[in-house]
N, C-alpha and C positions, 0 to 999 in steps of 0.2 A: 504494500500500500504506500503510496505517494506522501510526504507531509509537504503539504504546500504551503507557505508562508506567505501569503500576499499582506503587504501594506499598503491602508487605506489611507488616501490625502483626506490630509486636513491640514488647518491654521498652521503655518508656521512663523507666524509673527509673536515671539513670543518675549519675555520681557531680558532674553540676551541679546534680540538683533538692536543694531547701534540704527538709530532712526533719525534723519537729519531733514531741515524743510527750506526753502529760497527764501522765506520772510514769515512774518507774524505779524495781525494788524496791529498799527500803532505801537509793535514790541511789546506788547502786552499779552505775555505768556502765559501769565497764572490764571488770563480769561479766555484765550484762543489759541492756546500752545498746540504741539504737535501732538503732545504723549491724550489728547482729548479725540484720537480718529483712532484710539486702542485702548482705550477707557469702558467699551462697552456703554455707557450712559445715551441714551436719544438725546439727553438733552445738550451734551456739550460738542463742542467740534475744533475744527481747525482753520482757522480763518487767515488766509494770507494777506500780506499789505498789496498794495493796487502795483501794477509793473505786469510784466510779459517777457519771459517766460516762467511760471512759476513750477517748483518741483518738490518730487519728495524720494531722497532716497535710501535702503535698507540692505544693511550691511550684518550680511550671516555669519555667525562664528564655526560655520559647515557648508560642504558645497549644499544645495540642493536643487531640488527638479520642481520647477514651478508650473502649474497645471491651471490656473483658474485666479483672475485678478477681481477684486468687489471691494465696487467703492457708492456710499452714499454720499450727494451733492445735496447742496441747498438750490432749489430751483433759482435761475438767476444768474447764481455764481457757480459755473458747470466748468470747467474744461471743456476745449474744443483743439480741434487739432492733436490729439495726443498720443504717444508712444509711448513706450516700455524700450529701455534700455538693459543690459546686464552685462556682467564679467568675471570673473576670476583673480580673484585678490586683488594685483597688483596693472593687471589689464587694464588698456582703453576699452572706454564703453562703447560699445557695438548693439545697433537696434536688432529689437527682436521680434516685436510686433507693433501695429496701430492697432489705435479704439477708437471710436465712436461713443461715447457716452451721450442718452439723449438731456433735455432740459428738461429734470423733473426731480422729485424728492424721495422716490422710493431707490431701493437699492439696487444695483448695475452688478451683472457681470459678465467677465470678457475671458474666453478659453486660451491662455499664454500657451505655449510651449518653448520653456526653457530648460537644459539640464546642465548640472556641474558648476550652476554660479555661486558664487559669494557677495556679490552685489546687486541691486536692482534700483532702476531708477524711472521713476515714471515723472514725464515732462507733461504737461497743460501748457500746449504753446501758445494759446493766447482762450478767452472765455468770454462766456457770453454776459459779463457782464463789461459795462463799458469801462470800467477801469483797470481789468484784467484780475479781478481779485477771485479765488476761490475760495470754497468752501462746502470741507467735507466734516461729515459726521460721521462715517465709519468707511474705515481701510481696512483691507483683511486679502493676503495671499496665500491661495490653498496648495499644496504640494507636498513634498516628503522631502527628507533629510537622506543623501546620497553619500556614500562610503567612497 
């Protein structure tokens, strides 16, 4: 008899990936910080300062295989134009997919295929809102952790 082992994706955003963002509105972290789009809370989020291009990106202490990006936007302030970069520790970042995220308030998701990074970087190259600010309430990349 076979014993098969499969591992199933899930979160790996967990509170060892180093998470870094392009701005905070007004610098005012302890009300719109990054660590509020991995807080779990509806009611808090991540609000960037106004500019184009804004981003956010997550640095693995493991490679892993990324399978599934979700992100909830505050209708308004969405991303447009956006891509997924990633690498390998010490690598330049090379794209790896575009998304589409529509203008609305429920939650998004986009099917990645990445394997073997340690980095990931998602760009919002410019948004629909007119000062280029975004603003998300929950980030979450589904995947597994690669030997």
């Amino acid at each position: 008899m076979l014993d098969l082992c499969v591992k199933m994706a899930t979160s790996i955003v967990g509170h060892d990936v180093n998470k870094r963002v392009s701005s905070v509105l007004n610098r005012d972290v302890k009300q719109f910080g990054k660590k509020y789009m991995f807080d779990g809370n509806e009611e808090t989020c991540w609000n960037s300062d106004q500019g184009s291009p804004q981003w956010v990106v997550l640095e693995f202490p493991y490679k892993v295989r990324i399978q599934e990006l979700q992100i909830q936007f505050q209708g308004g302030f969405v991303g447009k134009e956006c891509w997924i970069e990633g690498c390998c520790d010490s690598e330049d970042f090379t794209k790896i997919a575009d998304f589409y995220p529509e203008d609305e308030n429920s939650l998004q998701s986009f099917p990645v295929t990445a394997d073997g990074i340690t980095k990931m970087k998602i760009i919002f190259n410019n948004s629909t809102d007119f000062y280029g600010r975004i603003t998300i309430y929950k980030l979450d990349v589904i995947g597994l952790q690669v030997t």
